[in-house]
N, C-alpha and C positions, 0 to 999 in steps of 0.2 A: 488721628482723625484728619483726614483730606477736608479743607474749608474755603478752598477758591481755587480757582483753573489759572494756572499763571503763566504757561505756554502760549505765543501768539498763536495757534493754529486753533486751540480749545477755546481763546476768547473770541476770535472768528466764527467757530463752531457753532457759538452757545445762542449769535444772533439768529440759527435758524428756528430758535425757542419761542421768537416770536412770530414766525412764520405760520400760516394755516396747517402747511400743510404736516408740520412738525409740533402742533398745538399737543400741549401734555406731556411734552418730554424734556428733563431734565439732565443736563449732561452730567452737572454737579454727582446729582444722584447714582448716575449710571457709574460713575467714575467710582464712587465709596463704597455703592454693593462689588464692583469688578475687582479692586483693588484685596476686599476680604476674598473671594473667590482665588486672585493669585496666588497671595499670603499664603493657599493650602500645597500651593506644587511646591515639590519636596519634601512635607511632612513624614510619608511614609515611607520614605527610602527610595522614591522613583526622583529624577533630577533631585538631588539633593547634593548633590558635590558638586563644585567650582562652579555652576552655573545659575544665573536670577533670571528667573521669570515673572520675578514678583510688578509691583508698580514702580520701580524706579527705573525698569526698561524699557518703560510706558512713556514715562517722563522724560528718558533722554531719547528716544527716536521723534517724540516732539519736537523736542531743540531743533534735530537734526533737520526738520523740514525749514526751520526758519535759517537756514544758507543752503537748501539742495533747490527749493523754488525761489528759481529766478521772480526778481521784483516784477519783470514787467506781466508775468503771468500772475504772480500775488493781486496786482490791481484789476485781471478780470476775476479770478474765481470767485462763485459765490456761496453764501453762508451752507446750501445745500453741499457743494464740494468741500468747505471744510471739515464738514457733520459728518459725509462720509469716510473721508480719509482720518478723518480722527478714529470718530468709532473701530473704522478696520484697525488701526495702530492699537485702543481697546480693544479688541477681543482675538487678535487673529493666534495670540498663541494661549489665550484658554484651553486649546485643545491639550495641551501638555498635561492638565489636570488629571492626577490618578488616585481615585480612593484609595485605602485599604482595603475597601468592599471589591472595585474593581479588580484590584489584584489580586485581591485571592478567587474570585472568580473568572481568572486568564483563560483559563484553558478550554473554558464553554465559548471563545471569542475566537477572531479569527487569528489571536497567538502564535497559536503552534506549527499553524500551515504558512504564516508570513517566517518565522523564524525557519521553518527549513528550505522555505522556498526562494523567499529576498536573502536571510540574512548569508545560509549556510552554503545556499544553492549557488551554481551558475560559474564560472570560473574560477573568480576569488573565493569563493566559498571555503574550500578546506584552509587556505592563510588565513580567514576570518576568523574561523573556529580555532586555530591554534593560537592567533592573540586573544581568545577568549578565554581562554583554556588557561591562562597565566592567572587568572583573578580564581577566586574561591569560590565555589558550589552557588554559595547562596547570593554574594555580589554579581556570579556571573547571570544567574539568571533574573535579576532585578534590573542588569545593562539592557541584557534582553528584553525584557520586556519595555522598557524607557527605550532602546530603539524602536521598537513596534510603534511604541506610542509616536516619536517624535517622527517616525514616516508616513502616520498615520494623522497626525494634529490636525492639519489644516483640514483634511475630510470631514472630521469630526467637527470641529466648531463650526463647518458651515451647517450640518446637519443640527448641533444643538440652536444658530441662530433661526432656522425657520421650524424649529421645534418640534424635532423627532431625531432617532436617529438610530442606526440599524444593529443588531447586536455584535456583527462582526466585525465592527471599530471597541469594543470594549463592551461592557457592562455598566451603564452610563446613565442610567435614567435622574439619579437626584439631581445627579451638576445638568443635565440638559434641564431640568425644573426652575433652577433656579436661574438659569439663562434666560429662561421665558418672561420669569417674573421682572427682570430687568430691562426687556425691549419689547412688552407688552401694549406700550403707548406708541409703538413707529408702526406704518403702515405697513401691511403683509412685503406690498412690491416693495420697498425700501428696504425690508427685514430679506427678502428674497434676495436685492443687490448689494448689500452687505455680506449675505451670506458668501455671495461669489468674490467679492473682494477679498474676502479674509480667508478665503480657500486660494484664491491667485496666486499668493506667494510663494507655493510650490509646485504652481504649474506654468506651464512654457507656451499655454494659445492666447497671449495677448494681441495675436493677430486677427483674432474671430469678433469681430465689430460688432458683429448680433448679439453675441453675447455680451460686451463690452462695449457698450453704447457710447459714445460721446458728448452726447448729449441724450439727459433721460428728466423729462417732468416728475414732480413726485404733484404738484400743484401748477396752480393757473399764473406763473410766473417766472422769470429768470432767477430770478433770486431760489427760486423752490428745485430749480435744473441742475442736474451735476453730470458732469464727466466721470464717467464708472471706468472709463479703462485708464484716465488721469489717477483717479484715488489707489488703482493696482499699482501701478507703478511708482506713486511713492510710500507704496508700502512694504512691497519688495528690494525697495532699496534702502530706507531708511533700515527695515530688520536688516539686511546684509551689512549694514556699514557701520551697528552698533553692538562694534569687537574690542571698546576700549577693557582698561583691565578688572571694571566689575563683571563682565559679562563673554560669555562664546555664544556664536549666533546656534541656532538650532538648527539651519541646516541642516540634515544627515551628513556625516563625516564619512558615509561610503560615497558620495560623491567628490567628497575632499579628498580624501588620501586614502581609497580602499583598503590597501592594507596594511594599517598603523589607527588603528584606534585609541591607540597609548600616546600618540604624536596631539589631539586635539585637548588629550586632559591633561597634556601636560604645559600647552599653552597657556587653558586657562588656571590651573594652577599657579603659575609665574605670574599671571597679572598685567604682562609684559607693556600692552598697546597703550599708550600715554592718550594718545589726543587723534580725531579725524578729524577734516576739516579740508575746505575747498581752497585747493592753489591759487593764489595771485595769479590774474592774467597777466599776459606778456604784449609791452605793443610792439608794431612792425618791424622795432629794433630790438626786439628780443628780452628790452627790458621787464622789468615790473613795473604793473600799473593795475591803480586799482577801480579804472575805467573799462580796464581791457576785458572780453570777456571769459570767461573761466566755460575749461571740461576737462579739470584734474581734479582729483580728491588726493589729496596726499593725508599717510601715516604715519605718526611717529609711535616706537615702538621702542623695549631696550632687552635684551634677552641675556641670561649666562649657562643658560643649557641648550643643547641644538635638541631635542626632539620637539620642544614650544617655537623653536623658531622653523623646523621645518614643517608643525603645523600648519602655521599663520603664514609661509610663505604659502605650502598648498592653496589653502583658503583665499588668499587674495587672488588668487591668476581664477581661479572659480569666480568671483567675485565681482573680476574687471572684465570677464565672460560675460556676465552675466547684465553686468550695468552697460555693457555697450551693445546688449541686447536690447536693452533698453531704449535706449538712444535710437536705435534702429525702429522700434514699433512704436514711437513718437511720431518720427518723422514719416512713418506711415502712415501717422491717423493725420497728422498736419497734411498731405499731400492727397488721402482719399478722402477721410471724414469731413476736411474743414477746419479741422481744430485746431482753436487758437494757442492752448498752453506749452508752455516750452520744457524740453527734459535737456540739457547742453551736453551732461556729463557724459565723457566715454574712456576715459583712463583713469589705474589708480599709480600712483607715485611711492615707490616704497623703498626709494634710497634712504632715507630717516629711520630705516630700522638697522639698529645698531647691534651690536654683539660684542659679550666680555671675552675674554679669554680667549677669543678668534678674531683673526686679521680682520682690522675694520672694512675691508668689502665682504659681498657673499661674491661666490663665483658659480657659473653658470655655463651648461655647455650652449655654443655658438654656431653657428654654420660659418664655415669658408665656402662663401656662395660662388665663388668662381671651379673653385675645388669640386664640390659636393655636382656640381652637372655633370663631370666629365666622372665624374665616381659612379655617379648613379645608373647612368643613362646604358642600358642594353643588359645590365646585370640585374641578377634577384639574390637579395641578402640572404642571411644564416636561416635557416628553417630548419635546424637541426639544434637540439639544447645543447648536445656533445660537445658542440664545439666552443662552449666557455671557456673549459677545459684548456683547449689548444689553443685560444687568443690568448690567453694570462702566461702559458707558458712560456708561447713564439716571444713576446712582451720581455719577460725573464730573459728569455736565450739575449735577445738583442741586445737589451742593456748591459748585458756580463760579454758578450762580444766585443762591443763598443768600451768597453772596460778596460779590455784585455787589450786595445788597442792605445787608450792612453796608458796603460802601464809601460806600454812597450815606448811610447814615444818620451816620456818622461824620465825613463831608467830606473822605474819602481821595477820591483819582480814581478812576475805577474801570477795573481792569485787562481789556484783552481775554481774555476766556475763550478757553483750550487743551488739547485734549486729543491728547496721541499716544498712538496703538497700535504697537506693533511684535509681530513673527513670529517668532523665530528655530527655522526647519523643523527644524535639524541639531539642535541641544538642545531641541526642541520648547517653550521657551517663549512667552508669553504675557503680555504687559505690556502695561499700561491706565495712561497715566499722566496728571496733572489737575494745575492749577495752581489747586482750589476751594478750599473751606474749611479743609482738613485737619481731623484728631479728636483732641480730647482725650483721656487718662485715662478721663473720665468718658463720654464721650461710647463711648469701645472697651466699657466694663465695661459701659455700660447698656443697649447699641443695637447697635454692632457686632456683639455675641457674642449677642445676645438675639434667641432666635428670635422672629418676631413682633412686637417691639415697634420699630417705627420710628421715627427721633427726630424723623421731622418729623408724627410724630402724638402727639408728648408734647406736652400742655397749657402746659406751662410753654416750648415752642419756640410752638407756635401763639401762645400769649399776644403774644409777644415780635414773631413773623413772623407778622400775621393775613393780608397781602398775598400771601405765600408757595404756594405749591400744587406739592408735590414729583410727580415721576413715580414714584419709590419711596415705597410709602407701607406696604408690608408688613412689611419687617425682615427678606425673607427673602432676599434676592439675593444675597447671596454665599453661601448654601448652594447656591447655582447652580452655582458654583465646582467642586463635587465630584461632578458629573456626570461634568468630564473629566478631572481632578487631585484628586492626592491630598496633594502639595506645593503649599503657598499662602503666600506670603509680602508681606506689606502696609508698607510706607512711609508713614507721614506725619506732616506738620510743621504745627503749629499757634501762630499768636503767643503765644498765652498760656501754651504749655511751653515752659519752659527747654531742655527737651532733646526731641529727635523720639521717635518709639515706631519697632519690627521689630516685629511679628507676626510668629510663624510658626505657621503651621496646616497640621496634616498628616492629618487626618480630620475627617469632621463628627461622629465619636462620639465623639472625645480631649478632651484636656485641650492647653492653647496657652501661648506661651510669650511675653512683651515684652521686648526689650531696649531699654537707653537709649541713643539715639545723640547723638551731639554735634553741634549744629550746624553749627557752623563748622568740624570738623577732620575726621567721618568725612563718608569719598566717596560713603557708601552713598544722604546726604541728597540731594544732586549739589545740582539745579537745583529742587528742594519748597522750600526757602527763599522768601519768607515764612510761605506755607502752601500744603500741597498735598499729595498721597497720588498713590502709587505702587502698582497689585496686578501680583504675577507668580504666574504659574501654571504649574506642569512639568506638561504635560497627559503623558497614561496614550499607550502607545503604540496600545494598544485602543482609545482614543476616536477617531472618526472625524471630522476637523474640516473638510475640506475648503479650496475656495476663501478663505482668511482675510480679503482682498478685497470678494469679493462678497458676503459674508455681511454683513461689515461695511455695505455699500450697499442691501443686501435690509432693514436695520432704519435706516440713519441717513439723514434726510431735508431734514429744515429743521432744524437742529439749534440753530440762534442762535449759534454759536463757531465759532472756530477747530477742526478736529478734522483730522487727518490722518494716515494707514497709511506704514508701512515695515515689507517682508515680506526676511527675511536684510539687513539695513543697505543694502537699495537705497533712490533716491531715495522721498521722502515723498511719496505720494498723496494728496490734497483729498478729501474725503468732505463730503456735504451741500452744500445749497444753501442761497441767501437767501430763498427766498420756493418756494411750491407750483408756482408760476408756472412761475417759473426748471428744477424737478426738472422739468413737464411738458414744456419745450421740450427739454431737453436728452435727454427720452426718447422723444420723437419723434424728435426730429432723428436719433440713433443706429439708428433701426428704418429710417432713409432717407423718413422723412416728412417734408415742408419744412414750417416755418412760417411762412407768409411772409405771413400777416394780409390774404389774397386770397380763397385757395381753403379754407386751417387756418388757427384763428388759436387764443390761450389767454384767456378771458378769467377775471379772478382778481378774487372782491369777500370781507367781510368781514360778520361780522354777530354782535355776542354775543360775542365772543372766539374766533369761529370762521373761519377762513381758507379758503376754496374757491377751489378753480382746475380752471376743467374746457374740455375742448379743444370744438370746435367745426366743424361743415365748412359749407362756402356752397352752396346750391343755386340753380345761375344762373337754374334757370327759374322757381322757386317766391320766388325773389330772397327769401331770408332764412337765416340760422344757426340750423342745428340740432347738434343735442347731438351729436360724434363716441364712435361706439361702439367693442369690441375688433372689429367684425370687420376694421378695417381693417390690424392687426395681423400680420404677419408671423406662419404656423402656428409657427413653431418659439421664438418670444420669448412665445407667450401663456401659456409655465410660467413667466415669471418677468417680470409685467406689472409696471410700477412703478407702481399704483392704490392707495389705501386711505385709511384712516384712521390721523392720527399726534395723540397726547400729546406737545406741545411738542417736536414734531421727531420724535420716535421712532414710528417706526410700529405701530402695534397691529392692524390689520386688514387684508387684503390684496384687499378686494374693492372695488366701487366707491363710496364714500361715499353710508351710507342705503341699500344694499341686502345682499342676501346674495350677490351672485354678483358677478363681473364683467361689467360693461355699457356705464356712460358711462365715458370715458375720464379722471380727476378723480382728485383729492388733496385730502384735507381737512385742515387741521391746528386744535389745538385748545391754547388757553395760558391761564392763570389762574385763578382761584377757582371758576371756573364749569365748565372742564374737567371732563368726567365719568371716574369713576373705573372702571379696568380690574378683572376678577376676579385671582386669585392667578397665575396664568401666563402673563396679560396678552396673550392671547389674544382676548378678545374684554369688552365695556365690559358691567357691570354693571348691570341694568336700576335708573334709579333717574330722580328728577326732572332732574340734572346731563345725564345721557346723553339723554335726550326731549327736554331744550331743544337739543342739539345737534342732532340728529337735525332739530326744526322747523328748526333756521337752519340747515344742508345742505336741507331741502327748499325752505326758504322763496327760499333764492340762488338752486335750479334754476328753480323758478316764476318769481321775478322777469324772468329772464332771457324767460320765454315770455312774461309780458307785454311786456317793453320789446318782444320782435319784433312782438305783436299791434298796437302803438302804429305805430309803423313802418311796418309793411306798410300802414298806413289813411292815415299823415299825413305820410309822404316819397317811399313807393315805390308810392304809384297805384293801390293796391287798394280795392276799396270796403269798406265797414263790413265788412259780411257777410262777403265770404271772408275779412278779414282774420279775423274773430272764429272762422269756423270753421275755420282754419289751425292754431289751439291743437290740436286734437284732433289732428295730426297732431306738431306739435312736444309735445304731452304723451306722446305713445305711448312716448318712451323712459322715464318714469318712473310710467308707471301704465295698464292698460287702459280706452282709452277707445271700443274699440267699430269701431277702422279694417281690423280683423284679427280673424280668427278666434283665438278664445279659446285655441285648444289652439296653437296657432304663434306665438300673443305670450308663453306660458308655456315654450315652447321657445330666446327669443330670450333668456331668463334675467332679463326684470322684475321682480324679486322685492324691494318694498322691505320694509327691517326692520320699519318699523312702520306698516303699512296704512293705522290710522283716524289718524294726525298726517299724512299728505300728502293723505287725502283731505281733511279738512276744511282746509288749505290750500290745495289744487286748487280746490276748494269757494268758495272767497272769491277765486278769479280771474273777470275779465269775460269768459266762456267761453260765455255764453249772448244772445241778441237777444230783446228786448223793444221793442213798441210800445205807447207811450201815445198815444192819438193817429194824430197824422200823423208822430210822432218815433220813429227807430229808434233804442235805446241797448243799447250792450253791457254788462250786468249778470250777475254774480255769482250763486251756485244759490243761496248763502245769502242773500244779499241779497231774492232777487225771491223766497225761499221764504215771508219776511214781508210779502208785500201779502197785505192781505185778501181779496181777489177776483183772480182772472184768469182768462182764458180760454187754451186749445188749440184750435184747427181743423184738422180729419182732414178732406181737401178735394186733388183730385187740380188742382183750378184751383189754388190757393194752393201748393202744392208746385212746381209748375209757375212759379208768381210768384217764390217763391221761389232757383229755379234763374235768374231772369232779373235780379231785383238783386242776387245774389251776381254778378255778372259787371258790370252797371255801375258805373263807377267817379260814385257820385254818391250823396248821402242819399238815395237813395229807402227810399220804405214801402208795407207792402202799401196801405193807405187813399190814397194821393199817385198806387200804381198803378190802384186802384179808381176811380177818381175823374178821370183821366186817361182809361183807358175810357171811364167816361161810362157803367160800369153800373150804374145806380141799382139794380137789381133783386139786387145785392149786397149785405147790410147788414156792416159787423162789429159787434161788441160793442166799447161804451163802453168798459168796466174794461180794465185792463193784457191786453197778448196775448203769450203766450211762442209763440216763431216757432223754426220751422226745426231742433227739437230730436232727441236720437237716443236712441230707446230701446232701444237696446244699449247706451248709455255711462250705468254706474251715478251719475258725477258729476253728468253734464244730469240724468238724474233723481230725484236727492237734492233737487232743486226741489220736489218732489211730497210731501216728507216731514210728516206729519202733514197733510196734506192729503185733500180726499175731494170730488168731486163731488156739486152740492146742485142743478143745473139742467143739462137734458138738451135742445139744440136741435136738432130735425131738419130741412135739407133738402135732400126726396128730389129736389127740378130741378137742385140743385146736385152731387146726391151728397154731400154736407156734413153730418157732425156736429160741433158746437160744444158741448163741456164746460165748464163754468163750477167752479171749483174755490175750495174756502174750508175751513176749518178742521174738523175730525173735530170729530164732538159722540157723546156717549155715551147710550145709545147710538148707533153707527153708520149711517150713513143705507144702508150697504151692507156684506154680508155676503160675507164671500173664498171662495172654495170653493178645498179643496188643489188645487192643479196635479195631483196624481196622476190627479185623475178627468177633467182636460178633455179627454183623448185621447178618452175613450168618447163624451162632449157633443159631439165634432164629426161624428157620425154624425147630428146633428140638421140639419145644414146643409142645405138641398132644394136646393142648386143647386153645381154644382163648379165654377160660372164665375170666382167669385172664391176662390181657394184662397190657404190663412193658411199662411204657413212658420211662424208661432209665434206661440200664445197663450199671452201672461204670465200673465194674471190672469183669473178667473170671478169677475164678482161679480152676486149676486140682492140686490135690493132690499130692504132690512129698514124701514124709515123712509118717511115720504113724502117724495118728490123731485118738482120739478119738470119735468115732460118735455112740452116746446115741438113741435110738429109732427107728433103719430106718427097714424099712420093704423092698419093692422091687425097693425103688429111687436108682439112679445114680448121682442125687443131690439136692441141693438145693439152694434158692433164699433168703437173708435175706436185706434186706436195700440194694435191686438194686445190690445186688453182688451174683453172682451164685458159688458155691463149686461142682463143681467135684471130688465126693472120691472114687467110686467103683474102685479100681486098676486093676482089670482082662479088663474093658470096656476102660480102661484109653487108651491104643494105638490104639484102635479104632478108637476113637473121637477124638485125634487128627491128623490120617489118613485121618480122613472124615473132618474137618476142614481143614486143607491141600489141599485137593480136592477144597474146594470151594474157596478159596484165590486165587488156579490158576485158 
């Protein structure tokens, strides 16, 4: 039997007893019928485990107001502000109350429709139901319905304080009865502002001043006035801050730690929280003083299991959200309302929570705030779950790299690198296990947990390992982890610790936990002895993970180790191959393509620390290997080609090496110092000097390859110079337009390389082009034959005709050996160098022409012949470009439609004097699609009348 109020705030309260406008009401009273009302939550198996709602949670959130109200605010409030805030502390979790009656009539309530819709529904939904799913038929649906209730509470008691309340909060009529009979004596409006007080607690508009008055009469005096949105706020905070170890707040714990409902019963099981209580302020030196003014609440706490402490960590960052919410809609009402009361507190303090059996800190991931800008800033992270998978691995490779590198430096042997994966579908784990370096102490505090900072970009590792080039070089990959889990628990054993580390991690926003294990006696180390690390991840039932298999084969390629899969403890499957080669043949062969080095062959060269392997098919009749493309591809395998680009095994891009799409059928891999580095989701390579020099040595392998065939076809397989030279153009079309195909269906076939001007000016220095010196035919290079001083072109339907006749014999002939053979003396050619047989549609042939200009003009008209003589641009120009837009209208100048142009490139009018050999009464001329205008007296003419037609 309750027989006196002995909380300052209730002997405060009771003076509004003598007040008018609280005449009739007994606090005493209200307290002994409320406290038998408690007394009944839990009786029938709703909150009945680890958690009081009875009166003694009444009694201590009392306490609590006498140190969370500052004194200077105790000496305005008045006896009406007590009464209020008291009473709300009495009734705001009656709503917890559930008959037997109630619960067996759930399912006429709005029950069934908040359970599929809050509890099951919505993201978390299916992790929800599968930590549900661990308890028993009949507990599970008793949790259920106790969460209904307890998201449901505050609604309810405001509906039973002003006396009614609707069927789909429960089945409630006797406890809302006897609510009435207990606050029968307060007036409606006071019964109405109570109501909303004691619903506040779980709502978030303490910004709405209308409803939350600041001041509100109940009668004809101050003393009768209370601040209504004062008494929400510390009502909301005294429940929030009374976590000691009789009690868990009621909160909903889907707001706490969505998915871990096992993590809040197992706090309050433990008991853990000793004492809360307001920090000693600090004065200006930092000291303690207990003049100073205080806004910490500090916790002490003492825990020997981590899922009670990863509870109550959850809970507090909710917590100190919430109270500096607080603080915030205070000093709202002090700046708009008026109001005098003070709320100070804005932080909670929870270094005093202690742990057995784990290193006396918690640890925590951190930002490296210099780091994480230059991380962030133009990239977008992982949006793909796949790729867990391939950070825990890359993770693995580097530490078994880095491994194999102290062995080597030390004069250990060096251990074959191994990674297993395993699946287990039924428990949905996830384990990535490694036999690499294992982590220090230091190495978990500094690196591990540290977002951004990666150890293999700390100075003092590079120092140490300059040879080194990690594939994680962010720091952020196991925040990859919590894409699909929300449980992460990490192993590993390192020579230089005595003892192994646990990790456990159960958010990327918590606090984490180490324990010390023992080498040699716990099982947990198993087979990490010497060193090695272990990650297991309970992925979410909501994450979609798929094939665990193929995903693993869609990133792991050339990996350098041992790595192999086991999905539910079946046998272990081989992942990765030795060489790009090796993944090429084995992914042909599976599409039912043979490679049988006849008709397909692979051939695989190196260059720069860069690895190419690209398949190839034989053409019997052109007798030479050209580049095999996807269309030979099976339609239904082209979503899941095994083409791209890989960092030391691991594949980063999924197209063809050096392009943007899928085309030639190739594998590149890339290792060392020189490997260019990926963006942050490791999607696609980071434009820098590393990534261009790869990019040349993937193009410079593919060229290679078209020279060695140009070689070939001239000096084993019987082709003359000529076609053999102009055969490139047909074997370059898989990596660049060369003019064999119309432009809009070579853009269709998907040639798209990443970096245009690095394979053109590679192309550019292949011997793609015919030159005569002389009586000598040599195959030359654009770049090359772009630096003679002098050469000639002849636009000449005799010479094109020559042309088409020693591309077919198989013998050095030249055009001057075929002149000369004739016996037509009455042919002269030009001395200087002669570029033969070239195509201007193909921008390579004529990247020869670059800074180039014609300075002599030879005509003749018995031959049909013009001969251009070409030499170095001088400034000014000896010829002046007119835009392409206007040559359409200039061909209206043509007198004769006998010889019709499919395409003029260029207009050029004479600026300079030129030499022009042979002309009779022209005004110009047309040679390879480019017209010369030289008569200078006609010159202002024509561009008069051009002029004209433009406008």
């Amino acid at each position: 039997m309750i027989d006196s109020l002995n909380t300052e705030a209730e002997k405060k309260a009771s003076e509004a007893e003598e007040l008018p406008a609280f005449s009739g009401i007994k606090l005493l009273h209200i307290k002994r019928g409320l406290a038998e009302l408690l007394s009944l939550i839990g009786r029938d198996g709703i909150f009945d485990e680890y958690t009081l709602h009875d009166i003694t949670h009444i009694d201590e959130m009392l306490k609590i107001l006498e140190w969370l109200i500052p004194n200077e605010t105790k000496e305005i409030m008045s006896p009406a502000d007590w009464l209020l805030s008291v009473l709300a502390i009495y009734f705001h979790d009656l709503g917890m109350l559930v008959t037997r009656q109630e619960y067996e009539d759930r399912e006429n309530s709005g029950y069934p429709e908040y359970r599929e819709k809050e509890l099951f529904g919505g993201e978390k939904g299916a992790d929800y139901r599968a930590k549900v799913e661990q308890l028993s038929p009949e507990k599970a649906e008793r949790f259920l319905y106790q969460e209904f209730v307890r998201g449901q509470h505050a609604e309810r008691i405001r509906y039973w304080v002003v006396g009614h309340a609707p069927d789909y909060l429960g089945i409630t009529t006797k406890v809302m009865t006897e609510v009435n009979n207990l606050l029968n004596e307060l007036d409606p409006q006071f019964r109405r502002d109570l109501a909303l007080v004691c619903e506040s607690h779980h709502l978030t508009d303490l910004k709405e001043f209308t409803k939350y008055k600041t001041s509100q009469p109940y009668g004809n005096s101050d003393q009768e006035t209370a601040n209504i949105h004062y008494a929400a706020i510390l009502l909301r905070t005294s429940d929030l801050l009374h976590i000691t170890r009789d009690r868990t707040p009621s909160i909903s714990f889907r707001l706490i730690n969505p998915s871990d409902p096992l993590s809040q019963t197992e706090w309050a099981k433990q008991k853990a929280v000793k004492r809360v209580r307001a920090k000693i302020g600090l004065d200006k030196e930092g000291r303690p003083d207990d003049n100073a003014p205080r806004d910490t609440i500090e916790i002490f706490a003492n825990f020997t299991e981590e899922n009670g402490f990863f509870g109550l960590t959850s809970y507090i960052k909710y917590a100190e959200d919430q109270i500096r919410q607080s603080f915030e809609w205070i000093q709202l009402s002090r700046s708009i309302q008026g109001s005098k009361h003070q709320f100070p507190w804005r932080y909670i303090d929870d270094t005093n929570i202690e742990t057995e059996g784990f290193l006396k800190n918690a640890f925590e991931f951190t930002i490296d705030q210099y780091k994480i800008l230059d991380l962030l800033t133009g990239h977008t992270l992982y949006n793909d779950t796949s790729v867990v998978l391939r950070e825990l691995v890359q993770n693995a490779l580097d530490a078994i790299r880095i491994q194999n590198i102290i062995d080597l430096k030390i004069g250990n042997p060096v251990i074959s690198g191994n990674i297993k994966i395993s699946w287990d579908s039924k428990q949905r784990v996830l384990s990535v296990e490694d036999n690499g370096t294992g982590m220090t102490q230091s190495i978990i505090e500094k690196h591990l947990l540290r977002v951004g900072a990666s150890r293999y970009q700390d100075s003092e590792f590079r120092r140490d390992y300059p040879e080194f080039s990690a594939i994680s070089r962010f720091g952020i990959g196991l925040l990859s982890t919590f894409m699909i889990a929300d449980n992460v628990e990490i192993i590993t054993c390192h020579p230089e610790e005595q003892q192994s580390r646990q990790i456990s991690l159960r958010s990327v926003h918590g606090k984490y936990l180490i324990r010390l294990l023992d080498k040699k006696t716990d099982d947990a180390v198993g087979n990490l002895k010497p060193h090695g690390t272990v990650v297991k991840l309970t992925v979410r039932h909501s994450a979609e993970i798929g094939d665990i298999i193929d995903i693993a084969k869609r990133w792991i390629v050339v990996p350098e180790c041992e790595i192999a899969i086991s999905v539910d403890d079946t046998d272990l499957v081989k992942l990765g191959f030795s060489s790009p080669k090796e993944a090429l043949i084995d992914y042909l062969t599976n599409q039912g393509i043979l490679v049988d080095n006849k008709s397909i062959k692979i051939d695989q060269k190196e260059m720069n620390g860069i690895t190419l392997a690209y398949a190839l098919r034989w053409n019997n009749f052109f007798q030479e290997w050209s580049f095999l493309d996807t269309t030979i591809l099976p339609e239904k395998s082209k979503s899941n080609m095994l083409l791209g680009t890989c960092i030391e095994g691991i594949r980063v891009e999924f197209n063809s090496p050096g392009f943007n799409k899928p085309h030639i059928i190739a594998i590149a891999n890339a290792k060392g110092n020189t490997a260019p580095k990926t963006n942050v989701a490791r999607i696609e390579f980071e434009i820098t000097p590393e990534r261009n020099a790869m990019l040349k040595a993937i193009y410079s392998i593919y060229c290679e390859h078209v020279k060695y065939e140009i070689n070939k076809l001239y000096e084993e397989r019987h082709f003359s110079l000529t076609w053999a030279t102009r055969e490139s153009r047909y074997l370059l079309a898989s990596l660049i337009y060369t003019g064999i195909i119309d432009i809009r269906a070579y853009k269709e076939q998907g040639v798209e390389p990443i970096e245009y001007d690095i394979l053109f000016e590679i192309v550019s220095n292949l011997p793609i082009l015919l030159a005569e010196y002389g009586s000598e035919r040599k195959p030359i290079s654009p770049a090359t034959f772009n630096r003679e001083k002098y050469f000639w072109t002849i636009d000449c339907e005799l010479f094109r005709s020559a042309e088409m006749l020693i591309r077919e014999v198989e013998s050095p002939a030249s055009l001057l050996s075929l002149v000369n053979g004739l016996r037509a003396n009455n042919v002269q050619l030009p001395s200087d160098p002669i570029l033969c047989g070239f195509d201007t549609r193909n921008d390579i042939e004529t990247a020869v022409f670059e800074g180039k200009e014609v300075d002599i003009i030879t005509i003749y008209p018995e031959q049909r012949r013009i001969d251009l003589r070409w030499t170095e641009k001088t400034d000014p120009p000896r010829w002046l470009q007119i835009d392409s837009k206007i040559i359409k209208g200039f061909m209206s100048l043509r007198r004769s439609p006998r010889y019709e142009m499919e395409r003029v490139a260029n207009l050029r009018i004479g600026n300079c004097p030129s030499e022009i050999i042979g002309a009779t009464d022209e005004i110009a001329v047309n040679s390879f699609n480019n017209i010369y205008i030289y008569f200078i007296i006609l010159r202002l003419e024509i561009i008069f009348y051009l002029f004209i037609i433009i406008v």
